[in-house]
C-alpha positions as CSV (number, residue, x, y, z in Angstrom):
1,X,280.8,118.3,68.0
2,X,283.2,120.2,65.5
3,X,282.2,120.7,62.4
4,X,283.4,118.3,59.5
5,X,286.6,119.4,58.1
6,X,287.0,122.3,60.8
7,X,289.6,123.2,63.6
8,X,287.7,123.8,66.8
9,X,289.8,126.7,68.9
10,X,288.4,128.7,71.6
11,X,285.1,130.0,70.2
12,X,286.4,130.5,67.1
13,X,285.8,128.0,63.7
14,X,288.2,127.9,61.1
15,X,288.7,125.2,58.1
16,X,291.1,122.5,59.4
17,X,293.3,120.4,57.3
18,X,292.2,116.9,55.8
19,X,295.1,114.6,56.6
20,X,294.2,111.7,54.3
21,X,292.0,109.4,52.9
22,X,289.5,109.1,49.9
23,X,286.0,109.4,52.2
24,X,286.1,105.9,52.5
25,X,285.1,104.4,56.2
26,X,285.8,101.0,56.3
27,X,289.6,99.1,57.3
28,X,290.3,99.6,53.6
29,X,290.5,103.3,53.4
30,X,291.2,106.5,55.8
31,X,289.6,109.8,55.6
32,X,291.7,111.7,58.6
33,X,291.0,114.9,59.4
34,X,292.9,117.6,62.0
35,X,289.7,118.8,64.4
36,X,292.0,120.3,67.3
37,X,295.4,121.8,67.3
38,X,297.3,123.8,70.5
39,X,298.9,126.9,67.9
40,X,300.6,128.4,70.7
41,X,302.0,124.7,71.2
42,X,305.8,124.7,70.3
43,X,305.4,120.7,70.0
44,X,302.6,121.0,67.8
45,X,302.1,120.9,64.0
46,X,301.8,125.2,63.3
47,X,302.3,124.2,59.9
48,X,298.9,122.7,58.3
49,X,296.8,125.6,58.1
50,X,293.9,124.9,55.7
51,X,294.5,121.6,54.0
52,X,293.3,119.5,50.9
53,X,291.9,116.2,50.6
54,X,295.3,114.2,49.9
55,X,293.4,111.3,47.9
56,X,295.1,108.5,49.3
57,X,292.5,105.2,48.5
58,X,293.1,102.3,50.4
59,X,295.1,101.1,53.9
60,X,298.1,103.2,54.0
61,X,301.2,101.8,55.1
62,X,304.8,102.1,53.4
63,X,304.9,99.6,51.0
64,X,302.0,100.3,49.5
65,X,302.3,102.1,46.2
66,X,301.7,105.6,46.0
67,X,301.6,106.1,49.2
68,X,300.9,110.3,49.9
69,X,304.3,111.3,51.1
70,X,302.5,114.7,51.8
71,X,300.4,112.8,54.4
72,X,303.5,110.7,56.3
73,X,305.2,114.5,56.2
74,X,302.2,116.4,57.6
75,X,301.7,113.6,60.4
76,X,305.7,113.7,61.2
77,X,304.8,117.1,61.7
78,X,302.4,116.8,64.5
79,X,304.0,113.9,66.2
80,X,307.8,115.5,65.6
81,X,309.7,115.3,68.6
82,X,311.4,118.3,70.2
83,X,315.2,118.7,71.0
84,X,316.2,116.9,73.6
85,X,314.9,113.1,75.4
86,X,311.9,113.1,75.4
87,X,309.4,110.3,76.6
88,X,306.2,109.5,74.6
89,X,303.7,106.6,75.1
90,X,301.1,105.5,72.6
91,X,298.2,103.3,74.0
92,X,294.7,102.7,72.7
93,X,291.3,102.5,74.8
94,X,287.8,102.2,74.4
95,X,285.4,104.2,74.9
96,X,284.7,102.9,78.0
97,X,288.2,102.6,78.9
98,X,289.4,99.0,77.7
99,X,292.6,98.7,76.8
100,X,292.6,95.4,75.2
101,X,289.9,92.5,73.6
102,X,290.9,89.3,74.5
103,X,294.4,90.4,76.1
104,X,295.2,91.9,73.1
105,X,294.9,95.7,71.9
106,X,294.6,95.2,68.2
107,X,290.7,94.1,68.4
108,X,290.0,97.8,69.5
109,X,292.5,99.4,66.2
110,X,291.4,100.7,63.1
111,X,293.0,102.0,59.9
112,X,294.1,105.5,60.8
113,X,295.3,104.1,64.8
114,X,297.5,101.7,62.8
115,X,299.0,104.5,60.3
116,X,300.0,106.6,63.5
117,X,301.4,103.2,65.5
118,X,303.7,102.7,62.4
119,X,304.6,106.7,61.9
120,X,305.1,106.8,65.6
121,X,307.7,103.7,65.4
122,X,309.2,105.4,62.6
123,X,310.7,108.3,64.2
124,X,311.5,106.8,67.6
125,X,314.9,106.1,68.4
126,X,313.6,102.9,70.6
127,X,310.3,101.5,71.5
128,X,310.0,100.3,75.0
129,X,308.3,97.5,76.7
130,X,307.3,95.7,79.4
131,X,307.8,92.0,79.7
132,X,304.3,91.2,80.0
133,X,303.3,93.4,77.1
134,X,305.8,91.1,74.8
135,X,303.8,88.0,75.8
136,X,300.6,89.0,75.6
137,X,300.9,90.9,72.4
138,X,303.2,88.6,70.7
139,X,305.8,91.3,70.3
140,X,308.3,90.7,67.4
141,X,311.5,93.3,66.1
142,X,310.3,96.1,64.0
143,X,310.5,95.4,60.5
144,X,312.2,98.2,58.3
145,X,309.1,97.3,55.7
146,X,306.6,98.6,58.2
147,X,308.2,102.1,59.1
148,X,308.6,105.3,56.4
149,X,312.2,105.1,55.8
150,X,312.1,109.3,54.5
151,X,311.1,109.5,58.6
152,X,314.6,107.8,59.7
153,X,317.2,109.7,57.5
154,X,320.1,109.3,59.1
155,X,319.6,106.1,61.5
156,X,319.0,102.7,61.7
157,X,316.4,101.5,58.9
158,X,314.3,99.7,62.5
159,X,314.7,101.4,66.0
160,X,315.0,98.4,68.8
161,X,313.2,96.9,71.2
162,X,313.8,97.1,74.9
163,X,312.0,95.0,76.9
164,X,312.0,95.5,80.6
165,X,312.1,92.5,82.8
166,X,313.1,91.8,86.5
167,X,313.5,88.1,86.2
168,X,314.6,87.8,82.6
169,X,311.7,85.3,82.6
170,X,311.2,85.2,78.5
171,X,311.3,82.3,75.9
172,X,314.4,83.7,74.0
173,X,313.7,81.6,71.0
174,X,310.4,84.2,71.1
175,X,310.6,85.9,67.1
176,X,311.8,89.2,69.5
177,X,314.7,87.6,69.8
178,X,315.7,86.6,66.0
179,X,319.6,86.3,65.0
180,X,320.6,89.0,62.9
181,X,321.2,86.4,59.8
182,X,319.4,85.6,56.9
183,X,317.7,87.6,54.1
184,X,314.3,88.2,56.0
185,X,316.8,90.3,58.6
186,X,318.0,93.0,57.0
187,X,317.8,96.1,58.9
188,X,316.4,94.5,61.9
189,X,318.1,96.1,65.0
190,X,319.0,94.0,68.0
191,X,316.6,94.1,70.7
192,X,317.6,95.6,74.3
193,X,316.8,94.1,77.5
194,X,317.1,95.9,80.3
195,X,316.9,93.3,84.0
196,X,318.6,93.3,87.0
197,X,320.9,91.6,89.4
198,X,318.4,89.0,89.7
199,X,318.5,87.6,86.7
200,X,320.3,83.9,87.0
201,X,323.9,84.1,85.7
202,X,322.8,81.3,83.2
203,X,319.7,83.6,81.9
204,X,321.6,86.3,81.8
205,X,324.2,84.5,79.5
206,X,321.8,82.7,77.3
207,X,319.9,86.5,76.7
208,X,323.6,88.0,75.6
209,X,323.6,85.4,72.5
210,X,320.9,87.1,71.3
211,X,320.3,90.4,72.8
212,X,322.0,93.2,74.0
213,X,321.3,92.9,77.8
214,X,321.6,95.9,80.3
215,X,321.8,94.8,84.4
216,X,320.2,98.2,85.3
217,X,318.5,97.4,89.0
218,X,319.4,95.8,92.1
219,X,316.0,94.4,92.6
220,X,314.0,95.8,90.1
221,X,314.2,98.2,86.8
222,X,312.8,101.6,87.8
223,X,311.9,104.2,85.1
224,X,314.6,106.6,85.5
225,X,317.5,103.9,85.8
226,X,315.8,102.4,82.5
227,X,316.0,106.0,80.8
228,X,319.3,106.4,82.4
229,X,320.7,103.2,80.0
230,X,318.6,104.1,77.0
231,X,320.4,107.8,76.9
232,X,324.0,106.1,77.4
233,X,323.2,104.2,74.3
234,X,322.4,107.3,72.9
235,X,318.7,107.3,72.8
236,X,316.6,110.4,73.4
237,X,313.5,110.2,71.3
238,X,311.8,107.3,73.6
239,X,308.2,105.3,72.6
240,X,306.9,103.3,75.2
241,X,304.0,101.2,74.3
242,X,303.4,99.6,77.7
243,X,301.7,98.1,79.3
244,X,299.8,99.6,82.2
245,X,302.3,98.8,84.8
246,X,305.3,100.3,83.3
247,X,303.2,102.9,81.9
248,X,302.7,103.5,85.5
249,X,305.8,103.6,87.0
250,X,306.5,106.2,84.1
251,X,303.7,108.4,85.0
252,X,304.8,108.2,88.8
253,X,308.2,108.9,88.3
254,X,307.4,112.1,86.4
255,X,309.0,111.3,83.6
256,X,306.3,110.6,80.7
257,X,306.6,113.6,78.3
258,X,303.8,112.8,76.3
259,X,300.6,110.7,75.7
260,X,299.1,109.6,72.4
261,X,296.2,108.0,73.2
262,X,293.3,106.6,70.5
263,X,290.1,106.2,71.7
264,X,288.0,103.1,70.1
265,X,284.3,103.8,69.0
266,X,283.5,101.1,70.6
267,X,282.2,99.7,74.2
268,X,284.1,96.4,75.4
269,X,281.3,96.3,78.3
270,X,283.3,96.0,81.4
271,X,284.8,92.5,81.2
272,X,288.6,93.5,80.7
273,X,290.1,95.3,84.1
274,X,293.2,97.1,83.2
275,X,293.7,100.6,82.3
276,X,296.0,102.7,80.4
277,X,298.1,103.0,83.5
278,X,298.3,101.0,86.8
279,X,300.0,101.7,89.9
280,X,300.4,99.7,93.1
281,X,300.8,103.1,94.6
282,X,299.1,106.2,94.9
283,X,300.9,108.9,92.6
284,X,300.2,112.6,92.2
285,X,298.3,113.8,89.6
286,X,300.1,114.9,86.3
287,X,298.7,117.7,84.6
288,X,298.2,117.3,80.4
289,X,297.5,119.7,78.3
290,X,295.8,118.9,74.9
291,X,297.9,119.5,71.8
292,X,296.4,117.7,68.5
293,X,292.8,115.4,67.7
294,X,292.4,113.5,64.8
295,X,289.4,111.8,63.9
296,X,288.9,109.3,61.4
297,X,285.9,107.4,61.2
298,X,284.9,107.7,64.8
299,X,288.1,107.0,66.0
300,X,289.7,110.2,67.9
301,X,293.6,110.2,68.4
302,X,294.8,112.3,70.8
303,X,298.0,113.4,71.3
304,X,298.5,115.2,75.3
305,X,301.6,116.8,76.2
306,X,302.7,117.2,80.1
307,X,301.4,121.0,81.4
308,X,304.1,123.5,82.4
């Protein structure tokens, strides 16, 4: 294991940088710390070097006062995306490789996984789903209150939404879905849905009152044709956060970029199936290459960027 407070490189040991936190190691406080970083990695945070505590007691998230701006910038660092689209996913597993408790991921999160989620939203351009990830997660609009504003200078206070769905077979009075009215809406964006020619005609009218709906299959929405109407909108910096299926299709396609992936400290024991990517079809294998760990309280997030 590296040491505490080091960057392990080769065969070489040098002090790494302390991200955040005040030691504490429960869900009310986040003691982050850099233990791997690719230097010859143009994607990667060169930046850091050696590193002070930045004293930042308590759950960190952006409304909370005094919040270490020094931390959200050395973490927009690392996860900064390059010029260009570019296609990241962020997914959570066990350590014996569930990705969910109950159906649901957030029984395997922690503090520091849930200050990366929100960073990661927060310089996206759009966050992109599958339809069965949206029910099972309980998906809602991104909230403008939940993202570090200083990391979306010059867009939208909330990137969207796009869900992906073949059938358009979602309750559109779902919270997803919410008007763009009232004072609880502010800076909400619209949410995308991206279906195809299969959708009913009454669906697909019923979805246009309160989304913005893309027809971008015949018979189905593949990766690339769902990438293809995300850049026409002017999208580049892409999040998908699943699930497995779409994931998938990503991975298959060739087109997934990048993978930050948290691994739980904890064993689920086998009773959940899925993975962090499913296929109905064998794929070749994609080569990563690892760019950045953090660790925080037994909790390693990785960050893995597609080799050559």
């Amino acid at each position: 294991m590296p040491l505490p407070g080091r960057v392990t490189r080769s065969n070489s040991l040098a002090q790494g940088p302390r991200l955040c936190g005040s030691g504490a190691t429960s869900d009310h406080g986040s003691d982050v710390r850099q233990i791997f970083s690719a230097g010859d990695d143009d994607h990667a945070n060169q930046s850091l070097g050696v590193a002070e505590l930045l004293g930042t007691p308590g759950q960190v998230t952006p409304s909370a006062p005094g919040a270490a701006s020094d931390m959200i910038d050395a973490l927009a660092r690392i996860y900064a995306y390059p010029a260009g689209r570019w296609v990241r996913a962020n997914m959570i597993a066990s350590v014996d490789g569930a990705i969910a408790l109950d159906g649901r991921s957030g029984g395997l999160s922690g503090a520091a996984d849930k200050l990366v989620f929100a960073v990661l939203r927060s310089l996206a351009d759009v966050i992109v789903v599958g339809a069965g990830t949206v029910r099972a997660e309980r998906y809602r609009q991104a909230k403008p209150g939940e993202l570090w504003q200083q990391l979306r200078a010059g867009r939208p206070p909330a990137p969207p939404v796009a869900v992906i769905t073949r059938t358009l077979d979602l309750d559109l009075g779902h919270r997803l879905f919410a008007t763009s009215s009232g004072p609880t809406s502010a800076g909400l964006a619209r949410t995308i849905v991206l279906t195809t020619a299969l959708a009913p005609a009454s669906r697909l009218a019923a979805a246009r009152q309160v989304a913005d709906v893309v027809v971008a299959g015949a018979d189905s929405v593949k990766a690339a044709g769902a990438l293809d109407a995300l850049a026409s909108c002017g999208y580049k910096r892409i999040l998908v956060e699943g699930g497995p299926m779409l994931l998938g299709e990503f991975v298959a396609g060739g087109l997934l970029d990048e993978l930050c992936l948290t691994i739980s400290p904890l064993l689920e024991g086998g009773h959940a199936a899925a993975r962090v990517t499913t296929s109905a079809w064998r794929t070749s294998l994609t080569g990563l290459r690892l760019a950045t760990v953090l660790e925080d309280d037994g909790f390693l997030l990785t960050r893995y960027v597609r080799a050559g």
